[in-house]
Biopython code that builds the backbone (N, CA, C, O; Angstrom):
import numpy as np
from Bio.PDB.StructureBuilder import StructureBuilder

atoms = [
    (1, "UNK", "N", (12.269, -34.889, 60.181)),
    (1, "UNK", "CA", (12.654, -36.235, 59.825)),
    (1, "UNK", "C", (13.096, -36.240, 58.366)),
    (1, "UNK", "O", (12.277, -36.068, 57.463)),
    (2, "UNK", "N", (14.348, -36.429, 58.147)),
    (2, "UNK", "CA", (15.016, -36.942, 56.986)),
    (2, "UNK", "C", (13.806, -38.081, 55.956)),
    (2, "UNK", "O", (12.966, -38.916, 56.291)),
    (3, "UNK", "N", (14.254, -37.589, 54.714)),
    (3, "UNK", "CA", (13.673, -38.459, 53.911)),
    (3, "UNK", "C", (14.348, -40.474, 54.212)),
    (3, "UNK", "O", (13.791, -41.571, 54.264)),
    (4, "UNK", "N", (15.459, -40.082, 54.304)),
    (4, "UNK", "CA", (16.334, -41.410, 54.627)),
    (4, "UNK", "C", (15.806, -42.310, 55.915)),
    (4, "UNK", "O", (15.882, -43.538, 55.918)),
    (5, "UNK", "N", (15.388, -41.714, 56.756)),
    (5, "UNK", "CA", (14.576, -41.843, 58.375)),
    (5, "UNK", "C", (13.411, -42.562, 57.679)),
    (5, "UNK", "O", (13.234, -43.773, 57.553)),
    (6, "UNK", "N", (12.358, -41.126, 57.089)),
    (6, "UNK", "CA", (11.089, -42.181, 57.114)),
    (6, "UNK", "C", (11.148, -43.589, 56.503)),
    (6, "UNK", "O", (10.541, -44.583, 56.900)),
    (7, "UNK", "N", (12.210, -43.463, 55.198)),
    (7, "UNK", "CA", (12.228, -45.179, 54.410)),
    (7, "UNK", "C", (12.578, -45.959, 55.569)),
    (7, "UNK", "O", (12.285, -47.127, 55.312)),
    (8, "UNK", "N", (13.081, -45.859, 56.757)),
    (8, "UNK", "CA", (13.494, -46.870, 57.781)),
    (8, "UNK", "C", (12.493, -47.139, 58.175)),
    (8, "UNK", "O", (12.210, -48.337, 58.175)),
    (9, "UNK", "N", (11.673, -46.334, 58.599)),
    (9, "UNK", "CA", (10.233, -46.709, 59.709)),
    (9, "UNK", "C", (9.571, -48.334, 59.114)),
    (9, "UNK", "O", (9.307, -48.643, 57.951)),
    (10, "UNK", "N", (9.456, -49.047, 60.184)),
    (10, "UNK", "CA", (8.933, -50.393, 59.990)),
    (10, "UNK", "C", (7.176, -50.070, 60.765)),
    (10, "UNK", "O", (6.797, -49.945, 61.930)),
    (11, "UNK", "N", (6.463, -50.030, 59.407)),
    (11, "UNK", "CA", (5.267, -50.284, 59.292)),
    (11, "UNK", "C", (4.774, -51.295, 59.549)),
    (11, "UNK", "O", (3.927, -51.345, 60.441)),
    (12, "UNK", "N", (5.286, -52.798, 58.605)),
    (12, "UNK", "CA", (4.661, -53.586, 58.816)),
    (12, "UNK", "C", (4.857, -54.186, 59.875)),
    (12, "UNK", "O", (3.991, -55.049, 60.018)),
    (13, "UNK", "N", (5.663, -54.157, 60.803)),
    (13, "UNK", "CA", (5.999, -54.972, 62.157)),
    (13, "UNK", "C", (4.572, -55.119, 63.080)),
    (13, "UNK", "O", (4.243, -56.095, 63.754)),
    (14, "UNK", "N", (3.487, -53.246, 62.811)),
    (14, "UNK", "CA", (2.461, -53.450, 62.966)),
    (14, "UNK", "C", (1.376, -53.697, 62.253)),
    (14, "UNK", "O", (0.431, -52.909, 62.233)),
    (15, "UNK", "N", (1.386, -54.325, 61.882)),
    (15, "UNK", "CA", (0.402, -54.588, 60.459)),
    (15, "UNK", "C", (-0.109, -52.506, 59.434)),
    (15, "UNK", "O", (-1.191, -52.035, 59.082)),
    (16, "UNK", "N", (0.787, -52.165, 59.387)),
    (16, "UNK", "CA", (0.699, -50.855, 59.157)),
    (16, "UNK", "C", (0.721, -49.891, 59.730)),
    (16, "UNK", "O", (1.010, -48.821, 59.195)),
    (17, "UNK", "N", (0.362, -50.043, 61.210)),
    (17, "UNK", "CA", (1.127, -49.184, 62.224)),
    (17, "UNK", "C", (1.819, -48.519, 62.635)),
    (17, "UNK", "O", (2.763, -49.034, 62.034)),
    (18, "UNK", "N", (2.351, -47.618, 63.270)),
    (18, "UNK", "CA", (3.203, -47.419, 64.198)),
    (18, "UNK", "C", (2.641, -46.566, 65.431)),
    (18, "UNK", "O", (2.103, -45.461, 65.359)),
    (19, "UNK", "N", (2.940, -47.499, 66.840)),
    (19, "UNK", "CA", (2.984, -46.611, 67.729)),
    (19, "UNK", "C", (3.483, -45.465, 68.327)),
    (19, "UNK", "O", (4.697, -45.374, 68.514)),
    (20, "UNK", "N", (2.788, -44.646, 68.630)),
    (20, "UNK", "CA", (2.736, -42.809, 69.126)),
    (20, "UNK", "C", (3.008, -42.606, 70.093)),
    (20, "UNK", "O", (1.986, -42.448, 70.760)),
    (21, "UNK", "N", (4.315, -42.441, 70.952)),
    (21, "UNK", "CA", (4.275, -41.931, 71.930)),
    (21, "UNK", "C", (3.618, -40.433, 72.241)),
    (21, "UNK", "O", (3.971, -39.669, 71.342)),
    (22, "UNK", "N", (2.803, -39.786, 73.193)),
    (22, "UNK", "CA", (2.923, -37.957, 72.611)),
    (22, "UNK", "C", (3.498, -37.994, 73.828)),
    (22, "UNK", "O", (3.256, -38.811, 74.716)),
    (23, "UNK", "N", (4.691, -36.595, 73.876)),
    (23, "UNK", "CA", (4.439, -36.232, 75.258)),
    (23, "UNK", "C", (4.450, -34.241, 75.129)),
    (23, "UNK", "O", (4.756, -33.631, 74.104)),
    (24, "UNK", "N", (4.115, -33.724, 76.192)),
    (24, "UNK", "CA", (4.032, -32.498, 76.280)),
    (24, "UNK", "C", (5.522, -31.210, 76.264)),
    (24, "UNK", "O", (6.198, -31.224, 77.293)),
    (25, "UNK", "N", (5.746, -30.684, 75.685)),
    (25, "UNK", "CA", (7.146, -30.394, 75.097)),
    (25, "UNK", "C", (7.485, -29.098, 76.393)),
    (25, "UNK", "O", (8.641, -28.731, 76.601)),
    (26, "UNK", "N", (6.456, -28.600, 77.065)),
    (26, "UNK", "CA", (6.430, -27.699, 78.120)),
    (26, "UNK", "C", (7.007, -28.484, 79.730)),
    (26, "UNK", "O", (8.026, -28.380, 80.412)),
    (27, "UNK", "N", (5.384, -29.485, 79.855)),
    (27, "UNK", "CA", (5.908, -29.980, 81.245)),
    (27, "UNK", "C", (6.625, -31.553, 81.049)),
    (27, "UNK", "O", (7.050, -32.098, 82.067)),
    (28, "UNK", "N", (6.753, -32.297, 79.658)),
    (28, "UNK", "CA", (7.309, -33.364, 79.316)),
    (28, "UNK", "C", (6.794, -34.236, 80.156)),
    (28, "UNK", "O", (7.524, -34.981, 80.810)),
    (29, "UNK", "N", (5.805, -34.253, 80.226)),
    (29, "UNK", "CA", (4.644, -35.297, 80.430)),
    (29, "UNK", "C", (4.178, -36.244, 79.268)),
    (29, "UNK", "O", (4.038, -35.865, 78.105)),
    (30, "UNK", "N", (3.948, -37.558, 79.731)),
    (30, "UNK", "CA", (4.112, -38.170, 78.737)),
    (30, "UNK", "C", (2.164, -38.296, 78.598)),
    (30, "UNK", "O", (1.701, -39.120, 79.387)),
    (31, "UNK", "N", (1.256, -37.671, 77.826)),
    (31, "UNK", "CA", (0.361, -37.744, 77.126)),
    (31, "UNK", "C", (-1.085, -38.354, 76.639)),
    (31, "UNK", "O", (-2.310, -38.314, 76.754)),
    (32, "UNK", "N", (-0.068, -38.886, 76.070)),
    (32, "UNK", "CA", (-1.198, -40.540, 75.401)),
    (32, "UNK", "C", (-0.214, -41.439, 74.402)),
    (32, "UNK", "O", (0.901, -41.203, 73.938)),
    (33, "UNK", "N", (-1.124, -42.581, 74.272)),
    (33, "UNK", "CA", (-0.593, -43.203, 73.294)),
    (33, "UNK", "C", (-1.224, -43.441, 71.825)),
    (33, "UNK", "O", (-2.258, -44.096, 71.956)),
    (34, "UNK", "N", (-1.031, -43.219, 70.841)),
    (34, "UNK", "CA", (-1.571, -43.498, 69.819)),
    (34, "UNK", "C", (-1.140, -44.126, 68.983)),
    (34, "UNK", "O", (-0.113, -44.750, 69.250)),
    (35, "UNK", "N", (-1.846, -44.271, 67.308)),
    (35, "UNK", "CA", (-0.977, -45.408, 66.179)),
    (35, "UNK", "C", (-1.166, -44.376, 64.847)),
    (35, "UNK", "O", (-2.109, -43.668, 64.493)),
    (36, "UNK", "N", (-0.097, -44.576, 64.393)),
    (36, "UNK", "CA", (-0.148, -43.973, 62.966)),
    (36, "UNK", "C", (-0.296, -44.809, 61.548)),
    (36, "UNK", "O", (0.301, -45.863, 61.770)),
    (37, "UNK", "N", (-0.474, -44.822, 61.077)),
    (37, "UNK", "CA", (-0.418, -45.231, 59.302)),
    (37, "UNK", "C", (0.777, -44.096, 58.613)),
    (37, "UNK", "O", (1.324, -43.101, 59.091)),
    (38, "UNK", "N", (0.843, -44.564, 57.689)),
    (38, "UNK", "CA", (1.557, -43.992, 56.526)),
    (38, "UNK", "C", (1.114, -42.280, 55.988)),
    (38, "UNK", "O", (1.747, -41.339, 55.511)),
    (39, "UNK", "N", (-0.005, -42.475, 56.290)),
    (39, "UNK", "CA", (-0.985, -41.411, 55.460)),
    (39, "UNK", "C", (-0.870, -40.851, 56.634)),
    (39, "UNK", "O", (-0.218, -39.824, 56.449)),
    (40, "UNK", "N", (-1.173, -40.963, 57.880)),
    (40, "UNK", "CA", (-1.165, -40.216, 58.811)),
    (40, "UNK", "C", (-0.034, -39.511, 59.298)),
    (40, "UNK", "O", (0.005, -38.288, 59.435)),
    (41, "UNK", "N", (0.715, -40.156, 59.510)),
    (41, "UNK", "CA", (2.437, -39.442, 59.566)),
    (41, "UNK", "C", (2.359, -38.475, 58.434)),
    (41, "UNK", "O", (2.864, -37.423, 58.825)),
    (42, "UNK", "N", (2.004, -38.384, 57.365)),
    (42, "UNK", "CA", (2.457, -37.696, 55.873)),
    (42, "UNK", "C", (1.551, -36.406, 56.428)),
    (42, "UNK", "O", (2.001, -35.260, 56.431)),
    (43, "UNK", "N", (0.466, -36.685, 56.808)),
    (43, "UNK", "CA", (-0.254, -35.490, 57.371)),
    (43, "UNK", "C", (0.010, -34.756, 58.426)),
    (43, "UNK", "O", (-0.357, -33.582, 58.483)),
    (44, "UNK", "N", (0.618, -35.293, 59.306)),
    (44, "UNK", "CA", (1.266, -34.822, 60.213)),
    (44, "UNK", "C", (1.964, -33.600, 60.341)),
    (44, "UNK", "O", (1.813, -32.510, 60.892)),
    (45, "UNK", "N", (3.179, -34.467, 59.284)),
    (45, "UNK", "CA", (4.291, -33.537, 59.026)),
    (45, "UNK", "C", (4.465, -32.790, 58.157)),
    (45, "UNK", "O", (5.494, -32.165, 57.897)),
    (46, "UNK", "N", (2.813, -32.783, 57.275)),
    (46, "UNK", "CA", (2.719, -31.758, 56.409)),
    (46, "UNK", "C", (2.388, -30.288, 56.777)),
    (46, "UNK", "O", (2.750, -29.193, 56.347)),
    (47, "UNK", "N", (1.337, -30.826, 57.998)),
    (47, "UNK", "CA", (0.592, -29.791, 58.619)),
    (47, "UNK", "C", (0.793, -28.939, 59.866)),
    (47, "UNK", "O", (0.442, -27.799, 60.170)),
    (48, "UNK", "N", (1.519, -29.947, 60.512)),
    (48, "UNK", "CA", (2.530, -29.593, 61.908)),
    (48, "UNK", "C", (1.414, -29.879, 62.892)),
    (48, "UNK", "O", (1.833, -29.452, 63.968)),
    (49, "UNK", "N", (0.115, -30.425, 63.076)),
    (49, "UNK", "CA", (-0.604, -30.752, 63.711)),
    (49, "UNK", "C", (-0.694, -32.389, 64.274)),
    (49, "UNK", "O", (-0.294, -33.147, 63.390)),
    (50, "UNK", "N", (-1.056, -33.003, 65.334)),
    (50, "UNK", "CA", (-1.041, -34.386, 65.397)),
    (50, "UNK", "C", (-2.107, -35.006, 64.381)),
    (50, "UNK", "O", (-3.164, -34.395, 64.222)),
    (51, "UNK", "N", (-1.895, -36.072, 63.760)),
    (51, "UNK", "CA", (-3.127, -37.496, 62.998)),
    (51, "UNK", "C", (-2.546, -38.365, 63.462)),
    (51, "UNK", "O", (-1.354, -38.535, 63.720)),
    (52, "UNK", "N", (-3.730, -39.158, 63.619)),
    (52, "UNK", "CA", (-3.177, -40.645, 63.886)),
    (52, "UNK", "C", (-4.469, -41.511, 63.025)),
    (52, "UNK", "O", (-5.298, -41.067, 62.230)),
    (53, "UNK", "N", (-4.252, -42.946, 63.554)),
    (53, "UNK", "CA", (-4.984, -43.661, 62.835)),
    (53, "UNK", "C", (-6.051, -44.545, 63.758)),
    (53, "UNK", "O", (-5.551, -45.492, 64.365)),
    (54, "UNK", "N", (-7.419, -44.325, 63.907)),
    (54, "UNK", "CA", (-8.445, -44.873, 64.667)),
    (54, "UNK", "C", (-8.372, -46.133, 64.456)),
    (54, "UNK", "O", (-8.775, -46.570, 63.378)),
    (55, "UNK", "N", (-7.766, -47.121, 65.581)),
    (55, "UNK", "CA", (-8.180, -48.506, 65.063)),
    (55, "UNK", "C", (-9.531, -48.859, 65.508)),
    (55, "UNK", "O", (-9.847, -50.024, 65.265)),
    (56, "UNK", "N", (-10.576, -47.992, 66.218)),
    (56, "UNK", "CA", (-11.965, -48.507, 66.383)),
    (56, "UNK", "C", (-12.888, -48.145, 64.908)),
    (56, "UNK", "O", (-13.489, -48.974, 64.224)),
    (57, "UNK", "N", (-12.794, -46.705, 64.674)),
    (57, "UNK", "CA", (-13.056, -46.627, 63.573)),
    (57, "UNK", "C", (-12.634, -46.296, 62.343)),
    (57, "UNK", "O", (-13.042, -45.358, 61.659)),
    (58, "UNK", "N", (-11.549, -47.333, 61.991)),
    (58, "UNK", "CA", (-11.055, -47.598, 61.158)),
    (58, "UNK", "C", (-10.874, -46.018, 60.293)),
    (58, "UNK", "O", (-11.403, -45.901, 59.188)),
    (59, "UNK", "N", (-9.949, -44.650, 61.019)),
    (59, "UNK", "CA", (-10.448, -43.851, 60.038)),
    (59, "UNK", "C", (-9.387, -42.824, 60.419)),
    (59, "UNK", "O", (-9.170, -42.662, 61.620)),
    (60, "UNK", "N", (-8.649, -42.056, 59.446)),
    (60, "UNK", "CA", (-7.685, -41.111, 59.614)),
    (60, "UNK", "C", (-7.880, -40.140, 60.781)),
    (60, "UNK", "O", (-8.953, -40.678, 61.052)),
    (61, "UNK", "N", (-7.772, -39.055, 61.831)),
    (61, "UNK", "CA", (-8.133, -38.104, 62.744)),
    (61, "UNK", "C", (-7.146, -37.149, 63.186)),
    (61, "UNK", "O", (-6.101, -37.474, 63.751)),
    (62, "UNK", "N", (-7.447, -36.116, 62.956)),
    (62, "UNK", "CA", (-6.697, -35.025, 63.472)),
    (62, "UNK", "C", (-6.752, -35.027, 64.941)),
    (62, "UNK", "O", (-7.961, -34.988, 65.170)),
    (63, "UNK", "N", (-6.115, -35.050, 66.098)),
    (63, "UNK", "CA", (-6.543, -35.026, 67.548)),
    (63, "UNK", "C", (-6.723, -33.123, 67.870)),
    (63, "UNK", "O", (-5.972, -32.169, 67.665)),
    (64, "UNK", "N", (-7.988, -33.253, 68.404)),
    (64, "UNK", "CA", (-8.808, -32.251, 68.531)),
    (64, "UNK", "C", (-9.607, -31.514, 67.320)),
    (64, "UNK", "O", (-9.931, -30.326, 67.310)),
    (65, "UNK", "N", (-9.793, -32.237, 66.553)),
    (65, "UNK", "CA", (-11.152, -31.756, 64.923)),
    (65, "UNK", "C", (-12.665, -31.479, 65.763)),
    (65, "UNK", "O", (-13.316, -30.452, 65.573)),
    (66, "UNK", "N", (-12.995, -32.311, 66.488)),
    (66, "UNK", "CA", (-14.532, -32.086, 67.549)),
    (66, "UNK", "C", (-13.872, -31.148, 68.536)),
    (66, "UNK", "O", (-14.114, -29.965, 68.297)),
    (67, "UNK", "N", (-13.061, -31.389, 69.636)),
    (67, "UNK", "CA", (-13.009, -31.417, 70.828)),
    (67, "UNK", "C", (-12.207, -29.957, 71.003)),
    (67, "UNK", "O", (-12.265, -29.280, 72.029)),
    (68, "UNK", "N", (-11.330, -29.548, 69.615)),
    (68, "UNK", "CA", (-10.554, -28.198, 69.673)),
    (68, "UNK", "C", (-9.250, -28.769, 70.790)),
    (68, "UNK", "O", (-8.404, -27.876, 70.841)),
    (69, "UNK", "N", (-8.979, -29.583, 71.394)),
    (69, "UNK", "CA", (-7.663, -29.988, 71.847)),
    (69, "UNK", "C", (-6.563, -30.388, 71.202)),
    (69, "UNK", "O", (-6.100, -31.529, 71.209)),
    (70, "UNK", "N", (-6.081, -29.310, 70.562)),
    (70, "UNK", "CA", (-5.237, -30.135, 69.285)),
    (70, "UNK", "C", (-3.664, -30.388, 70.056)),
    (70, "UNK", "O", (-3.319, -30.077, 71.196)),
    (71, "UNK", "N", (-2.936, -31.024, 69.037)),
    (71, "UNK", "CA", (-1.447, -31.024, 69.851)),
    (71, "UNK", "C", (-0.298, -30.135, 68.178)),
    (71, "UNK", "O", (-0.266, -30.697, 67.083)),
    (72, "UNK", "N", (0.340, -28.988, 68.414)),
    (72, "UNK", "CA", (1.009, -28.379, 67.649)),
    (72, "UNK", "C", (2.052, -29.560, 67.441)),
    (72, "UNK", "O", (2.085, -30.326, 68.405)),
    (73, "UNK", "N", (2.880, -29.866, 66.436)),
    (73, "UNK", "CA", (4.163, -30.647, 66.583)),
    (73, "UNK", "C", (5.280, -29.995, 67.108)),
    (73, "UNK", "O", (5.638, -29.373, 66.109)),
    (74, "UNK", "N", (6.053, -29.716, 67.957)),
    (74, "UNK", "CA", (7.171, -29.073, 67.539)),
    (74, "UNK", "C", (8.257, -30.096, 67.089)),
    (74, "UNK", "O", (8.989, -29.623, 66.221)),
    (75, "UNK", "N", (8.610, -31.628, 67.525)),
    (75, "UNK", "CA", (9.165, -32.515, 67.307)),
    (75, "UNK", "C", (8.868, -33.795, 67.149)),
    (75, "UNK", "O", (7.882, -34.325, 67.660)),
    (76, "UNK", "N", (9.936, -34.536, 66.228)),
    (76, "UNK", "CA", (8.938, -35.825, 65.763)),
    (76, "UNK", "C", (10.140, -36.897, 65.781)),
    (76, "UNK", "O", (10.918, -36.759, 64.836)),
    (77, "UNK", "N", (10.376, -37.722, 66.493)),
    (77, "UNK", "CA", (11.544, -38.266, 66.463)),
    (77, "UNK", "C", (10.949, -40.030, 66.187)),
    (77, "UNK", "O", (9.759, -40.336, 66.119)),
    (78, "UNK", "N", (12.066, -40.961, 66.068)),
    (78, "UNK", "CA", (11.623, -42.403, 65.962)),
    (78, "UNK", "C", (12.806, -43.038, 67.100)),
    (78, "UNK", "O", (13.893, -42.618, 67.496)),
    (79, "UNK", "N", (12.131, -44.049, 67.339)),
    (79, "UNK", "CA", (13.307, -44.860, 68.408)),
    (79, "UNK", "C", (14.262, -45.611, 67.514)),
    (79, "UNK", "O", (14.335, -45.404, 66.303)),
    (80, "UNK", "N", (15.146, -46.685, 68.312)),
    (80, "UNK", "CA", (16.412, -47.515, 67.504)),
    (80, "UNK", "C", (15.898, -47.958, 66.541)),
    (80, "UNK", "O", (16.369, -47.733, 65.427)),
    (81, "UNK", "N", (14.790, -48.708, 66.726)),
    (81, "UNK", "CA", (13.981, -49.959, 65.920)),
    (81, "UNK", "C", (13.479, -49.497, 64.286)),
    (81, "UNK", "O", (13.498, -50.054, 63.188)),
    (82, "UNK", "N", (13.031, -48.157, 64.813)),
    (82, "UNK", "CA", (12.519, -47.529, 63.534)),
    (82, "UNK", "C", (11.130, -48.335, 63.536)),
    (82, "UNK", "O", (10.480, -48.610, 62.528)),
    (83, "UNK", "N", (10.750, -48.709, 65.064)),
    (83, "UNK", "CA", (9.262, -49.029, 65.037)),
    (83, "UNK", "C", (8.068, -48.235, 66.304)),
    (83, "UNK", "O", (7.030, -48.644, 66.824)),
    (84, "UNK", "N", (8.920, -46.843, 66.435)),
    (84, "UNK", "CA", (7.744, -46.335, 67.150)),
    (84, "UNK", "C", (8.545, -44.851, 66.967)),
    (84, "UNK", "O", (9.696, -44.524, 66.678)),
    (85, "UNK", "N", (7.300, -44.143, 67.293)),
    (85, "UNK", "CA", (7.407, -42.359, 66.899)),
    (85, "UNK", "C", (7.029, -41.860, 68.604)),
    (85, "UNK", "O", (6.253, -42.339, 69.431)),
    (86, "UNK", "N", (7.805, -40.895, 68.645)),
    (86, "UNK", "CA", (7.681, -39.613, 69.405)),
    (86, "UNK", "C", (7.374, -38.633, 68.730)),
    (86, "UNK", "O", (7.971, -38.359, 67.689)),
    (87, "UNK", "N", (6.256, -37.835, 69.267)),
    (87, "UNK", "CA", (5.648, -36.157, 69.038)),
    (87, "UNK", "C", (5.883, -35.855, 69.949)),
    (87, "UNK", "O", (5.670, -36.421, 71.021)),
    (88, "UNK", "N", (6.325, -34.993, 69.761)),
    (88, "UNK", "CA", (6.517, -33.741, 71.431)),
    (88, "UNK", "C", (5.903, -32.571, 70.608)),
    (88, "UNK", "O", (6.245, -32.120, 69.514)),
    (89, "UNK", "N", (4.722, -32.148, 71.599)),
    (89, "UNK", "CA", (3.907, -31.385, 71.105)),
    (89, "UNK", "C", (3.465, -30.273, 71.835)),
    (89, "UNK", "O", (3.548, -30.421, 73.054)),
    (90, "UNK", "N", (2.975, -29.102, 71.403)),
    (90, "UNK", "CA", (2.453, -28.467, 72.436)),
    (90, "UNK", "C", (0.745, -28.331, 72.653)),
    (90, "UNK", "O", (-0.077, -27.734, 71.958)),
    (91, "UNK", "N", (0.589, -29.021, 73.730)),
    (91, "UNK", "CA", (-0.685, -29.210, 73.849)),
    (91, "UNK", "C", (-1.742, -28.392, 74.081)),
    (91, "UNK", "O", (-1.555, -27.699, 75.081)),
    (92, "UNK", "N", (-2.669, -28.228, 73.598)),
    (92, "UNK", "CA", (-3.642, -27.385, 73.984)),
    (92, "UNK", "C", (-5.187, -27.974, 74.521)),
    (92, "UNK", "O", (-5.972, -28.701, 73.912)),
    (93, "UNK", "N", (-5.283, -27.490, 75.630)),
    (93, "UNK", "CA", (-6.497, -28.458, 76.362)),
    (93, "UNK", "C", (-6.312, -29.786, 76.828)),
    (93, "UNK", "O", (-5.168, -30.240, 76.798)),
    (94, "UNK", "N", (-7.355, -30.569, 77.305)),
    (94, "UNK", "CA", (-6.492, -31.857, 78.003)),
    (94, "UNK", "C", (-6.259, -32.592, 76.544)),
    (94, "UNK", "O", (-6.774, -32.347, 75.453)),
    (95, "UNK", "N", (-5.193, -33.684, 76.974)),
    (95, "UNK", "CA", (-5.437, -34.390, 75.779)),
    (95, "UNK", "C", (-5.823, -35.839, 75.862)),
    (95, "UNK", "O", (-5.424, -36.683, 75.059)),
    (96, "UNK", "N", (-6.706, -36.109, 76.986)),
    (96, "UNK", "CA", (-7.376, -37.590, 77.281)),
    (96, "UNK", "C", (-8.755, -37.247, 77.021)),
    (96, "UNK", "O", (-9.016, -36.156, 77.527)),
    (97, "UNK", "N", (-9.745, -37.775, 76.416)),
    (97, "UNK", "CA", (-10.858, -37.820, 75.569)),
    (97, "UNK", "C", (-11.459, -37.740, 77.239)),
    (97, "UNK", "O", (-12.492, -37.071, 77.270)),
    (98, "UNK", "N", (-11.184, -38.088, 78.147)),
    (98, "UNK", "CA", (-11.844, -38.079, 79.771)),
    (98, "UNK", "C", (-11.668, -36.460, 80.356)),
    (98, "UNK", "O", (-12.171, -36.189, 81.446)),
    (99, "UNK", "N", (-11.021, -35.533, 79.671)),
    (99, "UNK", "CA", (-10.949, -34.591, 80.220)),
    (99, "UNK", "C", (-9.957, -34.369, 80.977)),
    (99, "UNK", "O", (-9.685, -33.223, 81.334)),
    (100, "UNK", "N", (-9.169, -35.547, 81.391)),
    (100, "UNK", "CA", (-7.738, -35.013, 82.372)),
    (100, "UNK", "C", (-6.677, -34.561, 81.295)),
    (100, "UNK", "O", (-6.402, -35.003, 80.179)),
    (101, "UNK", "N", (-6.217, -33.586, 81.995)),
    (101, "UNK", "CA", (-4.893, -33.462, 81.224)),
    (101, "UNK", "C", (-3.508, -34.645, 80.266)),
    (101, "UNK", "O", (-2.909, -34.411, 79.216)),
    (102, "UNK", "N", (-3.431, -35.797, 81.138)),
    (102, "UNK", "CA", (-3.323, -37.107, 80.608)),
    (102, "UNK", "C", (-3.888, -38.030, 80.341)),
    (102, "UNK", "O", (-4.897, -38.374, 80.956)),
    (103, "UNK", "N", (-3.377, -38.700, 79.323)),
    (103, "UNK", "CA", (-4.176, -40.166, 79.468)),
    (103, "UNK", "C", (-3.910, -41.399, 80.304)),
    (103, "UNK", "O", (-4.339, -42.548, 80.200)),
    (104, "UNK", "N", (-3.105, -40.849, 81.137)),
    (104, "UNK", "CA", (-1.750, -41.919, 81.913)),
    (104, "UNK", "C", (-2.203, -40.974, 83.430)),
    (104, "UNK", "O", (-1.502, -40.093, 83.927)),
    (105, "UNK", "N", (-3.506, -41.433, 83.936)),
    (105, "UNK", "CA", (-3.892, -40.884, 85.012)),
    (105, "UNK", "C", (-4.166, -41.724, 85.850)),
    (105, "UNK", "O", (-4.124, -41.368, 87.028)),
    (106, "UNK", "N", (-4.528, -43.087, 85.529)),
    (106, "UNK", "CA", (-4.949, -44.052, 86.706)),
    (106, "UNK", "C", (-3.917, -45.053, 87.519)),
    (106, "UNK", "O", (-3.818, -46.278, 87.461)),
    (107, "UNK", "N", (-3.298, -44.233, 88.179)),
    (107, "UNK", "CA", (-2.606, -45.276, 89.333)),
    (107, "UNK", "C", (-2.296, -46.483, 89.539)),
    (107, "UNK", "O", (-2.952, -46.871, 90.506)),
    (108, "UNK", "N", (-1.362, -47.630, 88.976)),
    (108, "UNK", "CA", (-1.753, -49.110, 89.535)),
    (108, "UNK", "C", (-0.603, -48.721, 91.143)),
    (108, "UNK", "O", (-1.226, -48.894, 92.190)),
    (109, "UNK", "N", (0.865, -48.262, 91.332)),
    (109, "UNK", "CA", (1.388, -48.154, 92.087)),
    (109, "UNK", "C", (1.936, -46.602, 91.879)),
    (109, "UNK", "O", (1.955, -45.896, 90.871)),
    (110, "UNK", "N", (2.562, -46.255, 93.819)),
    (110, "UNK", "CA", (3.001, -45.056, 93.799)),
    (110, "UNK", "C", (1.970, -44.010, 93.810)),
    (110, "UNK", "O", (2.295, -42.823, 93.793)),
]
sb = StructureBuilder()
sb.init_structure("model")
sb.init_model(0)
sb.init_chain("A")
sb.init_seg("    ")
for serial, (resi, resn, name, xyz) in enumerate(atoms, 1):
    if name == "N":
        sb.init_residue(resn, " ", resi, " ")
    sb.init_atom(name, np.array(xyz, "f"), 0.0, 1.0, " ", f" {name:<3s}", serial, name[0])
structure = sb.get_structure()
């Protein structure tokens, strides 16, 4: 991501936010969803690892620091709006805190 890109990203639309799409860069499965901060993106893409931002407990997180399920970055894109992020990542272990491989496992149709 261009320096010119991140000044676009609209933070405040979520009160500091931005929503995370992840999806899996192998089977392009779409993941989970998460939220970033400012600080968290910066870590991100410093480290090439996923952060996001806990809105339960209010607190920066590497995904997989306990659990060892981390997600590698290989790509980091933003939509039109410049109000939501894609990681395409390569995942290691499930990446739903439930143990399934997704977090997008429960069925309403189909």
């Amino acid at each position: 991501m261009t320096e010119e890109l991140l000044k676009k990203l609209d933070f405040k639309k979520g009160n500091g936010l931005i929503p995370v799409v992840v999806q899996d860069a192998e089977s392009k499965a779409v993941l989970m969803l998460a939220y970033a901060n400012e600080d968290a993106l910066a870590k991100t893409l410093s480290t090439g690892y996923a952060h996001y931002w806990s809105r339960s407990r209010k607190k920066l997180w590497m995904k997989g620091e306990t659990s060892g399920h981390t997600q590698k970055i290989k790509q980091v894109t933003t939509d039109c709006d410049y109000d939501t992020l894609l990681y395409v990542v390569e995942q290691k272990g499930p990446a739903c805190h439930t143990g399934e491989y997704t977090c997008f496992h429960n069925k309403l149709k189909g």
